[in-house]
C-alpha positions as CSV (number, residue, x, y, z in Angstrom):
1,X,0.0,0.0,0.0
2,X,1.5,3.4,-0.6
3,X,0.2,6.0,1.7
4,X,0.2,9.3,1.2
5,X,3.3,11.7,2.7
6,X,1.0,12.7,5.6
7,X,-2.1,11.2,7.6
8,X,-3.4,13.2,11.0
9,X,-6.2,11.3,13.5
10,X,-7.5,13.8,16.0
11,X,-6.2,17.2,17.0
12,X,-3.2,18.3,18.9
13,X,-5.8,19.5,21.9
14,X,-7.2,16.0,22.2
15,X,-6.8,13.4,24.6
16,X,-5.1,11.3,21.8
17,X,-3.3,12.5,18.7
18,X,-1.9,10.4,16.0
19,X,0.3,11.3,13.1
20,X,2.4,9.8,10.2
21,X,4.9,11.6,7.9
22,X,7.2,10.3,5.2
23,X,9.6,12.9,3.9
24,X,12.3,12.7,1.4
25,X,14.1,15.9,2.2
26,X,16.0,17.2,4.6
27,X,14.1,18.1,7.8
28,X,15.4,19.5,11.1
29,X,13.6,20.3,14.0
30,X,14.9,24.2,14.4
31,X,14.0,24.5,18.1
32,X,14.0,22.1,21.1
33,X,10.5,21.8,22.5
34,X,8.7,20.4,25.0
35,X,5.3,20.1,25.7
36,X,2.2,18.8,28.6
37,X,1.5,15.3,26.8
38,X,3.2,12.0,26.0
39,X,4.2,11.5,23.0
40,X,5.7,8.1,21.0
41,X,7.8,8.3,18.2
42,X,8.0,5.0,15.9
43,X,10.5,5.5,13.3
44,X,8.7,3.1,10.2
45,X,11.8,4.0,7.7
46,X,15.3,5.6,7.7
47,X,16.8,6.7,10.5
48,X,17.3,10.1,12.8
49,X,18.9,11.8,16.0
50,X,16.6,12.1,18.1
51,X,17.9,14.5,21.5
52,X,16.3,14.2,24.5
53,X,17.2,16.0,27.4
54,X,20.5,16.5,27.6
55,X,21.7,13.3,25.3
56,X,21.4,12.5,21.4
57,X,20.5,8.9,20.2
58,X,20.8,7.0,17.0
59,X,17.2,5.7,16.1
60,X,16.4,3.6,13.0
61,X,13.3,1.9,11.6
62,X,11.2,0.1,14.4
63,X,12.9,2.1,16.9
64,X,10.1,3.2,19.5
65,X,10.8,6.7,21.3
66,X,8.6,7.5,24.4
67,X,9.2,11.0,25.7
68,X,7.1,11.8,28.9
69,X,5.6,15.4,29.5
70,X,7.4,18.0,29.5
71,X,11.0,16.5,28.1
72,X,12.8,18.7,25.8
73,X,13.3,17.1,22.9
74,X,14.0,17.3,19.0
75,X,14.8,15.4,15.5
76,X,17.6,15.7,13.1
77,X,18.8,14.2,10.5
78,X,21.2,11.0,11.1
79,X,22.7,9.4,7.6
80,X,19.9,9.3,5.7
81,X,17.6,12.3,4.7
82,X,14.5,10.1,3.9
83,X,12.4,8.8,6.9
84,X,8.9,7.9,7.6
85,X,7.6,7.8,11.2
86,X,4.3,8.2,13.0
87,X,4.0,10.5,16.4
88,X,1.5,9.5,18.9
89,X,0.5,12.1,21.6
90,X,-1.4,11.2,24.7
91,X,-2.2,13.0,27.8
92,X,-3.5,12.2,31.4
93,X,-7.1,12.0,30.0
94,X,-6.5,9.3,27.2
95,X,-4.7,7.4,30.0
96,X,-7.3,7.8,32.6
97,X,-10.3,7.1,30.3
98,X,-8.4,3.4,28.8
99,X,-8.0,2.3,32.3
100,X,-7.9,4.4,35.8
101,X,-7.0,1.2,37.4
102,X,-3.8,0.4,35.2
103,X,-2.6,4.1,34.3
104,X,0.4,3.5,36.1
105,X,1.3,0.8,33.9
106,X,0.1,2.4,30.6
107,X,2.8,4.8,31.7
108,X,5.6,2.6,32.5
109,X,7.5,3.1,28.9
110,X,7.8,6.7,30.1
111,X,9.7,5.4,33.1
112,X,12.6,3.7,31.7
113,X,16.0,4.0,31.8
114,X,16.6,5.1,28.3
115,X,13.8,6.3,26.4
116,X,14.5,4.8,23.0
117,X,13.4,1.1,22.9
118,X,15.2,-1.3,20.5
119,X,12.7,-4.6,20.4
120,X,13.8,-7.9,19.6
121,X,12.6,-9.3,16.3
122,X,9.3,-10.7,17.7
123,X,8.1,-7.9,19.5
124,X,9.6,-5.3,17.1
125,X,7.8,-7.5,14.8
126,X,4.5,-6.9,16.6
127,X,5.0,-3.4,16.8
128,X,5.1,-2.8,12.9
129,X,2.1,-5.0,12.4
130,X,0.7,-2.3,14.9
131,X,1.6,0.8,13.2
132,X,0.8,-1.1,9.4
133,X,-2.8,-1.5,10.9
134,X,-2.6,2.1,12.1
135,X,-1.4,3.3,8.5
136,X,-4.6,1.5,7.4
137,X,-6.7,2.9,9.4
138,X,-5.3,6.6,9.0
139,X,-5.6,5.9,5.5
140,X,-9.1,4.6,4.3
141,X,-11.3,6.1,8.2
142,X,-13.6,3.2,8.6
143,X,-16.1,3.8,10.7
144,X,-14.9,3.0,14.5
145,X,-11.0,3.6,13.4
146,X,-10.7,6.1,16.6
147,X,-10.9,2.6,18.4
148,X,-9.0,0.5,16.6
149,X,-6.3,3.6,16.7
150,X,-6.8,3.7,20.7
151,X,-6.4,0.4,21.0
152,X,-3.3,-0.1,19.2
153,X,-1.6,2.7,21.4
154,X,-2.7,0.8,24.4
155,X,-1.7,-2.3,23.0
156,X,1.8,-0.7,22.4
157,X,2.2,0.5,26.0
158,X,1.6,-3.0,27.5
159,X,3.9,-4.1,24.9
């Protein structure tokens, strides 16, 4: 399936955002930023620098990112000018709403050590089949896609 350069579920003011870009020029976030919600960062081709804090990291495709509120953070170019990769924002209200009585562990990616996760192949593997349904869904908007789209995020956090 080739899906168009960029797909948006949602707004940025919503409990839950979704986003997916491919771009084949050069792109580099000017500023650092930060902002009040969660956000995931699935790299689906090329690769990037992602700085977080106060480190830089080498992500490539099927590389997850998990960046909790208020991080600084920005993208730059790595090798490879070309990249794909699909944002997912969350606040406290998306993770309330899934499950008051597990938020803590919906937020437990946002806790680790180092915030870029490399999977092994099976769970990297389940990962892409994730975001390929997600692509899908931003794609072609079947009626109930918001929870197919909600449910893959939640799916990616217990993950």
């Amino acid at each position: 399936m080739q899906v168009p350069q960029q797909m948006i579920h949602g707004r940025m003011s919503d409990p839950f955002y979704m986003e997916y870009i491919r771009r084949t020029e050069e792109y580099n976030m000017a500023v650092n930023h930060f902002h009040p919600y969660y956000e995931i960062y699935y790299l689906l081709a090329g690769d990037r620098t992602y700085f977080i804090k106060d480190t830089s990291y080498l992500i490539q495709a099927g590389d997850l990112v998990f960046i909790s509120k208020n991080e600084v953070h920005k993208t730059r170019n790595a090798v490879n000018q070309a990249h794909a990769r699909m944002i997912i924002h969350l606040d406290d209200r998306f993770i309330h709403s899934t499950s008051e009585q597990h938020a803590k562990l919906l937020l437990t990616p946002f806790a680790q050590e180092s915030p870029v996760l490399r999977l092994p192949d099976r769970e990297g593997g389940i990962i892409d089949t994730h975001m390929q349904r997600a692509l899908y869904e931003l794609e072609t908007k079947p009626v109930g896609c918001e929870l197919v789209l909600a449910s893959i995020v939640t799916d990616i956090l217990l993950l």
